[in-house]
N, C-alpha and C positions, 0 to 999 in steps of 0.2 A: 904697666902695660898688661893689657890680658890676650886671650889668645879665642876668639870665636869662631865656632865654626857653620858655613853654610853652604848650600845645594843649591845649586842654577840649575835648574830643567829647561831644556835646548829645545822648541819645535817648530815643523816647519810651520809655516803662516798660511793662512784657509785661502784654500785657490792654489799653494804651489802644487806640484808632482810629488807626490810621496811614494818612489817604490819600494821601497821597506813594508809601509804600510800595507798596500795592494798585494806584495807578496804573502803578510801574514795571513790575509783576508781570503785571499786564494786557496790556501793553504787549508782554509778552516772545513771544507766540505769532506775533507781524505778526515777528518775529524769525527765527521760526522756532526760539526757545528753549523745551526743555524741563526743563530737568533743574534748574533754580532755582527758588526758593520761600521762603517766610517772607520776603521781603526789606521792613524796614524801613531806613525813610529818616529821618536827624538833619539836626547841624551841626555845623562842626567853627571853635573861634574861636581865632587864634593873637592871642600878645600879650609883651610884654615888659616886666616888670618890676623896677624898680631898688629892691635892699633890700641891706643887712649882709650875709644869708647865703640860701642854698637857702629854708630855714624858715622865714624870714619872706617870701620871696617867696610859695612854698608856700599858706602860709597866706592871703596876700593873694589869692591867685587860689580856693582854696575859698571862698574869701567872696565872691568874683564870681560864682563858680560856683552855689552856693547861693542868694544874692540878687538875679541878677541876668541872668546869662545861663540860667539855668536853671528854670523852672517843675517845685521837687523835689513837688510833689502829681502830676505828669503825664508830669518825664522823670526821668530819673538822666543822671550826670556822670563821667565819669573826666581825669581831670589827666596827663598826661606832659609832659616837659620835648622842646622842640620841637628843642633842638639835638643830639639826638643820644645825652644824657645823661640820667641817672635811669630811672624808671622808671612806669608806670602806679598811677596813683595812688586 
């Protein structure tokens, strides 16, 4: 058994409410920024788990992702492997 690790990045879906977002955004003029925009705000959850292979790990974490860390009616999820390896998933 090995032990890999990856990073789900959590965000909202185009079209919800983001006031996270709109806060940062707001925010950027006392900055004296102007040249940013659209910026939506997530979460990013690192974790490790111990399976057989890649694929089953894989899979163990789209199920967290889906059920769990993720509200899929409001945000979407992408998966990559946090050490360095694989790819966005």
């Amino acid at each position: 058994m090995s032990t890999y690790r990856f990073a789900v990045s959590v965000m909202p879906k185009d079209g919800i409410l983001d006031p996270q977002g709109r806060a940062v955004e707001g925010s950027l003029p006392h900055l004296g920024i102007s040249a940013v925009h659209a910026i939506r705000v997530g979460r990013r959850v690192e974790l490790s788990v111990d399976a057989a292979g890649e694929a089953e790990a894989r899979a163990i974490v789209e199920r967290l992702a889906g059920e769990l860390l993720a509200n899929p009616v409001i945000e979407s999820w992408t998966i990559a492997r946090a050490d360095g390896e694989g790819r966005a998933g």
